[in-house]
Kinemage of the C-alpha trace (Angstrom):
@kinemage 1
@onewidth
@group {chain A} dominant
@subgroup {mainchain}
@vectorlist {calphas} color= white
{ca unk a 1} P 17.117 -8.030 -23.290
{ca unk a 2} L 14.458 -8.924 -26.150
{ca unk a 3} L 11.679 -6.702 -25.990
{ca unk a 4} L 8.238 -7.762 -27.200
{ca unk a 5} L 5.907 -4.981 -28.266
{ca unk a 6} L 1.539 -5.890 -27.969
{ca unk a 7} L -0.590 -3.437 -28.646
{ca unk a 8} L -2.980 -4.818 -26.251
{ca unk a 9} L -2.541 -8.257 -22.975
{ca unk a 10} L -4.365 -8.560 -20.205
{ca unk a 11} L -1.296 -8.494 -18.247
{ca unk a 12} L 1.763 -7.600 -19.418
{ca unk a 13} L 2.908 -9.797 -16.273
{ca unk a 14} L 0.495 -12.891 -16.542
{ca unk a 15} L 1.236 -12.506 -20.250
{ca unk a 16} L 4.829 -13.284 -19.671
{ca unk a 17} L 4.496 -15.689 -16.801
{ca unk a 18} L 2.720 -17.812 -19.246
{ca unk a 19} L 5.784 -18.173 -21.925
{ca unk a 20} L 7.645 -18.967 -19.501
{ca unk a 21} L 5.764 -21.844 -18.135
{ca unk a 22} L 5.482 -23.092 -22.101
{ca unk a 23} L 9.495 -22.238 -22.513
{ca unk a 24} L 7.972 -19.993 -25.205
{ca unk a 25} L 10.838 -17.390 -24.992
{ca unk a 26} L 14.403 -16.880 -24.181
{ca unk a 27} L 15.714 -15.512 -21.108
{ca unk a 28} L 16.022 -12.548 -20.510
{ca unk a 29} L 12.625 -11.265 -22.257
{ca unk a 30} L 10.470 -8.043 -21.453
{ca unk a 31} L 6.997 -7.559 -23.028
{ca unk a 32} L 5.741 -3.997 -23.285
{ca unk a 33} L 1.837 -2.969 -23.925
{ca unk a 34} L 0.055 -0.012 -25.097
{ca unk a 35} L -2.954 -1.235 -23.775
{ca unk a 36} L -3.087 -3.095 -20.285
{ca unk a 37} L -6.732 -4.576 -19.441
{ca unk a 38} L -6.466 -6.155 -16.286
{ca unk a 39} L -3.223 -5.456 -14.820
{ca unk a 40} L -2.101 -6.540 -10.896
{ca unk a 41} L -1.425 -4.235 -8.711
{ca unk a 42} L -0.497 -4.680 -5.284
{ca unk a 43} L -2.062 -6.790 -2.492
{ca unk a 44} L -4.210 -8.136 -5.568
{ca unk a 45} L -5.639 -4.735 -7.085
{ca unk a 46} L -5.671 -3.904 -10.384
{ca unk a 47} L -3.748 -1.375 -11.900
{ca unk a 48} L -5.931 0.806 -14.272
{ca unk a 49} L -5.025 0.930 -18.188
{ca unk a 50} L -4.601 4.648 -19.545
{ca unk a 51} L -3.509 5.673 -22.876
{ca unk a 52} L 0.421 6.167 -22.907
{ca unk a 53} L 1.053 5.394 -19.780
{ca unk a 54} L 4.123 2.495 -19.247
{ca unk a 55} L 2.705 -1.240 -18.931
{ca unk a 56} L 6.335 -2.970 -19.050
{ca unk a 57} L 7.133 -6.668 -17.066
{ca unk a 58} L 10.698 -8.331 -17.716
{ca unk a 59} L 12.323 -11.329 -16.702
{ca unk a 60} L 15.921 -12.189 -15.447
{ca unk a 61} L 17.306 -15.491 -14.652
{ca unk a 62} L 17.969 -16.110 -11.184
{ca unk a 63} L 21.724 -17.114 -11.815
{ca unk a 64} L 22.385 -13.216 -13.746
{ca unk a 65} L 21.131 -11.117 -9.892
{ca unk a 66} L 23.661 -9.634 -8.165
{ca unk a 67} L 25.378 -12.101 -5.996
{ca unk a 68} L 24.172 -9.698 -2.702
{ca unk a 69} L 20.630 -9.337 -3.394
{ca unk a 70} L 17.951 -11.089 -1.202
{ca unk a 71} L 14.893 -12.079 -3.076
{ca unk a 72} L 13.312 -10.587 -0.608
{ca unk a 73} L 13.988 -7.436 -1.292
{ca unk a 74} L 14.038 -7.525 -5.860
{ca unk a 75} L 11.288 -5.357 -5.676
{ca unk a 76} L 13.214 -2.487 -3.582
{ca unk a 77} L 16.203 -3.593 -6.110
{ca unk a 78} L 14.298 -3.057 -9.801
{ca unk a 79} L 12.334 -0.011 -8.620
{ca unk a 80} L 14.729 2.158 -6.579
{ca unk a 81} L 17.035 1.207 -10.372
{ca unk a 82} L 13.806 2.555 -12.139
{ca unk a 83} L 13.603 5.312 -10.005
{ca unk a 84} L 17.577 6.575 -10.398
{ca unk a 85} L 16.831 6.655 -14.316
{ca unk a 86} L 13.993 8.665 -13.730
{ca unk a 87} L 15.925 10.986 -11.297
{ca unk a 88} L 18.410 11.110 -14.124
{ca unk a 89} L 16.129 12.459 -16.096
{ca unk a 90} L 15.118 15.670 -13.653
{ca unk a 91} L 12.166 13.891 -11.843
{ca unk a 92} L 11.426 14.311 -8.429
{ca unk a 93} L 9.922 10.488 -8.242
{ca unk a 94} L 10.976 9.265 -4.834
{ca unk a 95} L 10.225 5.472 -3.866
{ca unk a 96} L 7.849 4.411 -0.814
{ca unk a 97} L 8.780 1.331 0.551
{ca unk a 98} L 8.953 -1.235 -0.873
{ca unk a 99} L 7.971 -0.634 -4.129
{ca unk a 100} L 5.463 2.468 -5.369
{ca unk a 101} L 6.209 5.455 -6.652
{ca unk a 102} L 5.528 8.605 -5.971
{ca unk a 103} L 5.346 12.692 -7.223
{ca unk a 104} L 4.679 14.099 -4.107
{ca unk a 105} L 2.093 12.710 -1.775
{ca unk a 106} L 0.698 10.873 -4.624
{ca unk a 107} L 1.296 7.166 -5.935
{ca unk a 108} L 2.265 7.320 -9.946
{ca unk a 109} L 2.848 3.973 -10.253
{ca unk a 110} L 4.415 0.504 -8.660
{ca unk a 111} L 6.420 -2.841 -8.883
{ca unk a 112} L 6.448 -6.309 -8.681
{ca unk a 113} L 8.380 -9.403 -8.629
{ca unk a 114} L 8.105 -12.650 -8.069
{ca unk a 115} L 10.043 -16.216 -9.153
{ca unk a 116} L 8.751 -18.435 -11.818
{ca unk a 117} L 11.222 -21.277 -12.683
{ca unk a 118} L 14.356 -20.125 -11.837
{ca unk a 119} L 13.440 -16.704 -13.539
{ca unk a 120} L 12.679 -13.418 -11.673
{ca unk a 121} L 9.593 -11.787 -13.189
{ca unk a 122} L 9.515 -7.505 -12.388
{ca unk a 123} L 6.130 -6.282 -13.311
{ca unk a 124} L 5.930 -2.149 -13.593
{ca unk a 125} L 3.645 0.410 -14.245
{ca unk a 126} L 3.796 3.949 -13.853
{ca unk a 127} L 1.523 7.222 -14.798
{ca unk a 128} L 3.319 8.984 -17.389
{ca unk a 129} L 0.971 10.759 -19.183
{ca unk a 130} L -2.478 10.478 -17.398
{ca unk a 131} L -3.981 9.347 -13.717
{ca unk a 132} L -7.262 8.309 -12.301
{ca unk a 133} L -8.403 9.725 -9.441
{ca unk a 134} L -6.222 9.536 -6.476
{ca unk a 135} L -3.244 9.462 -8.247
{ca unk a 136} L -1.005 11.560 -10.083
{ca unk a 137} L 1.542 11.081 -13.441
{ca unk a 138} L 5.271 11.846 -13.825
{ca unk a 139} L 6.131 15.240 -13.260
{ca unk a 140} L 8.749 15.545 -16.387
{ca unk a 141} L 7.815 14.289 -20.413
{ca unk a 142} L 9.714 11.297 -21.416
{ca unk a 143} L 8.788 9.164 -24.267
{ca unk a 144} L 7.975 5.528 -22.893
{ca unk a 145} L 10.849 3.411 -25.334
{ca unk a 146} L 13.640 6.431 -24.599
{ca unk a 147} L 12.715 4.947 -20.447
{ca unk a 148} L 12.798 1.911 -21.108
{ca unk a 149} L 16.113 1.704 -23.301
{ca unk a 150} L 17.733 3.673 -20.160
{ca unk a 151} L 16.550 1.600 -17.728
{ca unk a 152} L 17.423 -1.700 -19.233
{ca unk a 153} L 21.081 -0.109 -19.730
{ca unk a 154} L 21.219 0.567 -16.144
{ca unk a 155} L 20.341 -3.092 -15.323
{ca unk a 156} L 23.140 -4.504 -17.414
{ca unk a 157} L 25.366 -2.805 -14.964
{ca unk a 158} L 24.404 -5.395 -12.697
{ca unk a 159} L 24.929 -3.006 -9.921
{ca unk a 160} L 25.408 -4.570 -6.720
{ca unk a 161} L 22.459 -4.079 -3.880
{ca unk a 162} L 25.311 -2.892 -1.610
{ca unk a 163} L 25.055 0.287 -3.645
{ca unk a 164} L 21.648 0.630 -4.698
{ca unk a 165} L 20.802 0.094 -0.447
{ca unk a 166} L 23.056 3.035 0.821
{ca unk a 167} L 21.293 5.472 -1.929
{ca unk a 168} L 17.949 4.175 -1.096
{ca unk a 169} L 18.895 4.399 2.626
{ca unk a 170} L 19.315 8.305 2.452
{ca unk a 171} L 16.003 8.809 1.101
{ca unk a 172} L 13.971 6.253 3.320
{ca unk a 173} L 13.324 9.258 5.800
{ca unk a 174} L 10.171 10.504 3.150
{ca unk a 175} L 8.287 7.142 4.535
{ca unk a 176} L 7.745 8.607 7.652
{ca unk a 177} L 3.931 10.167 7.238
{ca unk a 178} L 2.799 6.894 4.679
{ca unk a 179} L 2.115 3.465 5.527
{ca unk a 180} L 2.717 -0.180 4.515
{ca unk a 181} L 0.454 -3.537 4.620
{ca unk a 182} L 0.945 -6.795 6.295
{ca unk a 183} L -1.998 -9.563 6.094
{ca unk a 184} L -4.450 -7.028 5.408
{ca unk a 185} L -3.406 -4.841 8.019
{ca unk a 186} L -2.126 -0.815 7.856
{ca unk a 187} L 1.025 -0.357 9.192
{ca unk a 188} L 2.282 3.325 9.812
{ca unk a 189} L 5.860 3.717 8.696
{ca unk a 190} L 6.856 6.667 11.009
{ca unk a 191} L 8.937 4.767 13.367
{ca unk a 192} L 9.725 1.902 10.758
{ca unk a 193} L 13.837 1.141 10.988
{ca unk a 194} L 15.262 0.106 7.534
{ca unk a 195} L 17.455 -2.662 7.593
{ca unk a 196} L 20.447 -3.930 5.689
{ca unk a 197} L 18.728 -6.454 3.694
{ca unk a 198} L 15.702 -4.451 3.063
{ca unk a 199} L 13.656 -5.712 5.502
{ca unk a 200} L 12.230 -3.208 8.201
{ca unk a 201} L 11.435 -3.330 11.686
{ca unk a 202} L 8.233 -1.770 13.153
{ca unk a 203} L 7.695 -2.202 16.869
{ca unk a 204} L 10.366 -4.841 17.084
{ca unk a 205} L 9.080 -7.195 14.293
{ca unk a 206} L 11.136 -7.792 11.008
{ca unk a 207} L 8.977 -7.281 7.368
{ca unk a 208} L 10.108 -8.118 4.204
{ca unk a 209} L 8.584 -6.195 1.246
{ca unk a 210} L 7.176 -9.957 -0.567
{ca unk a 211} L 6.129 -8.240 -3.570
């Protein structure tokens, strides 16, 4: 993986979306930013820019995913990954389906991916030294290149989404007091049935995470 450092992007996402499109870079390629000025969020928001925090996107060719691993669910993939390193550092981060983060009853952070030609495209940020209001930051001190390095060790493994489902599976239960969103809509998780493939079925109708 060939890491850019910026000191500043609008988007570390849109950023690299748009050296893709001009075939700019080679594959895979992350770009990591001190400074994030108008970074997405989900459902559209913006995630806010704080000094130190981690403002990291990456992209993977389609062909290098494990061969068991939906699209559908990439987001559950790279995060609940992201999350593991972080537990393997002593944090009590858990992951709220399908893709945020969490200390607590608080949201530190979130992921997304999406497909640009042929090439997966994970865009993640997460609170680790300061929050706005509403949220919280990591609850351990880890220096934002140390994570990163792990992380993108982990992902070489290539592990398959066979395993990273039946860890993610025994933790799923901490969903039950939060909620999801479909078409603009709130969606209480506290009878929501994880499925194999990610998906999850709430009064007997199948959602994929899409982010």
């Amino acid at each position: 993986m060939q890491i850019r450092y910026l000191e500043s992007v609008d988007s570390t996402q849109s950023h690299l979306k748009e050296l893709i499109r001009h075939h700019a870079i080679d594959i895979p390629h992350a770009i990591v930013a001190n400074i994030q000025t108008d970074g997405i969020g989900s459902r559209g928001n913006t995630w806010s820019s704080m000094d130190g925090n981690l403002f990291l996107s990456f992209a993977i060719a389609l062909k290098d995913l494990p061969s068991d691993l939906k699209l559908e669910s990439a987001s559950i993939y790279f995060a609940y990954l992201l999350k593991d390193t972080l537990s393997d550092l002593n944090s009590q981060v858990w992951m709220k389906w399908p893709n945020d983060f969490y200390i607590r009853d608080f949201k530190i952070g979130g992921m997304i991916t999406n497909v640009l030609k042929e090439t997966l495209v994970c865009g993640v940020g997460i609170n680790l030294l300061s929050a706005p209001d509403g949220f919280s930051k990591l609850d351990i001190e880890v220096q934002r290149d140390e994570l990163i390095k792990k992380y993108f060790k982990k992902l070489q493994e290539n592990i398959s989404w066979k395993q990273v489902f039946s860890k993610y599976q025994l933790e799923f239960y901490r969903n039950q007091n939060f909620f999801t969103h479909k078409n603009n809509s709130r969606i209480s998780l506290a009878n929501a049935s994880l499925q194999s493939d990610g998906s999850i079925l709430v009064n007997g109708e199948r959602i994929f995470s899409l982010r």
